[in-house]
Residue, then its C-alpha position, 0 to 999 in steps of 0.5 A: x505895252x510894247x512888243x517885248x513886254x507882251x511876248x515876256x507876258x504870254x511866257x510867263x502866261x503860259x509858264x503857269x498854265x495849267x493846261x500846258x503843265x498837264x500836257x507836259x506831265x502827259x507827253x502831248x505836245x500841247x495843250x490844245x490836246x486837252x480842248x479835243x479830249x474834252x470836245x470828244x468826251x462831250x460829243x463822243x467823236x471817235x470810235x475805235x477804227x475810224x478814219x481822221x483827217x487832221x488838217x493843220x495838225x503841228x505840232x500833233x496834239x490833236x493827231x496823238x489824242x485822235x490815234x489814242x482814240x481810234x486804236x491800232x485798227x484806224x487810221x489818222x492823216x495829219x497835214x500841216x505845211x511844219x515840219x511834224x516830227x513822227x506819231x506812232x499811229x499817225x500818217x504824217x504830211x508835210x504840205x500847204x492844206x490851201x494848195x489844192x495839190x495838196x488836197x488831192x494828194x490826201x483825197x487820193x490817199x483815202x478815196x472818195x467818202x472814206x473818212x469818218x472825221x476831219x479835224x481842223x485846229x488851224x488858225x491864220x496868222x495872228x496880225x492883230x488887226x480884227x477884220x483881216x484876221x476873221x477873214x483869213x479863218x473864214x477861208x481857212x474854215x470854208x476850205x475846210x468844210x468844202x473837203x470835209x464834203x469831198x472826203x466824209x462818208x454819209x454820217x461822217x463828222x467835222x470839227x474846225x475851229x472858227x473866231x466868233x465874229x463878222x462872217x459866223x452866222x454864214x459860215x454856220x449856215x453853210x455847214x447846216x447844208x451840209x450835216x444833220x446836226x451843227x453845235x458850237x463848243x467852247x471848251x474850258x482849255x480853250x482860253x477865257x480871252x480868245x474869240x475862238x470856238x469850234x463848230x462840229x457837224x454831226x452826220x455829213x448828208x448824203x448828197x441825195x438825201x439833204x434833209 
């Protein structure tokens, strides 16, 4: 299939998607919104107040589900290094999330352990060639976790999308180190053909108490 055939294929794909009908029928501004619904009704990921980190956040599914779910008294950062139109409710940041410039700019808008939640729905570049494309989530998905470290309170949550495949298991071990509790997801918006699935750490360990 050429090149052309497959992007008029994806189209019509996503044209009939029903996913993407209900998140334009709802106003979010895409269809991943309805993968963290069904993530936060299975796993209860926001209370009202918290603070979030959205990382990767164009073109603000996820952010608009998440200041929805915190209310008026919380408080969402969204990054991305895509320009992100304005969110009531959400902080947005234009920046590269894998500069650590970045990343310190967004430690010091929120201080050390004052976050409740990072969020990370962000995915390489697709170049189709399996071990290049696994690696480059991988370092997406350790730089993740390695914030998520840096700015959770003890008790804090992680939710970062990752691609089963060479790396995982490590990858799932690292987060053990670092929360009480680690699950896969797959939820059912997320398409039946891709490899991708979410691991979430539950209740980030204080650094003095790692059991």
């Amino acid at each position: 299939m050429t090149r052309a055939k497959r992007s008029k294929h994806w189209l019509q794909s996503h044209a009939r998607d029903t996913y993407v009908k209900q998140a334009q029928q709802a106003g979010y501004r895409s269809r991943a919104a309805y993968k963290l619904i069904e993530l936060d009704r299975s796993d209860r990921l926001f209370k009202p107040g918290m603070a979030v980190v959205d990382l990767g956040a164009a073109p603000g599914g996820w952010a608009q589900v998440a200041a929805e779910r915190v209310g008026r008294a919380g408080r969402v950062i969204a990054v991305d290094l895509l320009v992100m139109d304005p969110l009531p409710g959400v902080e947005v940041i234009q920046g590269d999330v894998t500069e650590p410039d970045v990343l310190a700019w967004i430690k010091g808008r929120l201080g050390p352990g004052e976050a409740d939640l990072v969020i990370s729905d962000m995915a390489p570049n697709i170049s189709g060639r399996r071990e290049v494309d696994q690696a480059n989530i991988l370092c997406l998905n350790e730089m993740t976790l390695e914030f998520s470290q840096e700015v959770l309170r003890a008790g804090g949550g992680m939710l970062v999308k990752t691609f089963h495949g060479e790396g995982f298991d490590a990858l799932r071990e690292q987060a053990r180190r670092g929360f009480r509790r680690v699950t896969v997801r797959k939820p059912k918006a997320s398409r039946s053909h891709s490899s991708e699935v979410y691991l979430l750490g539950h209740e980030r360990l204080h650094e003095n108490n790692p059991n």
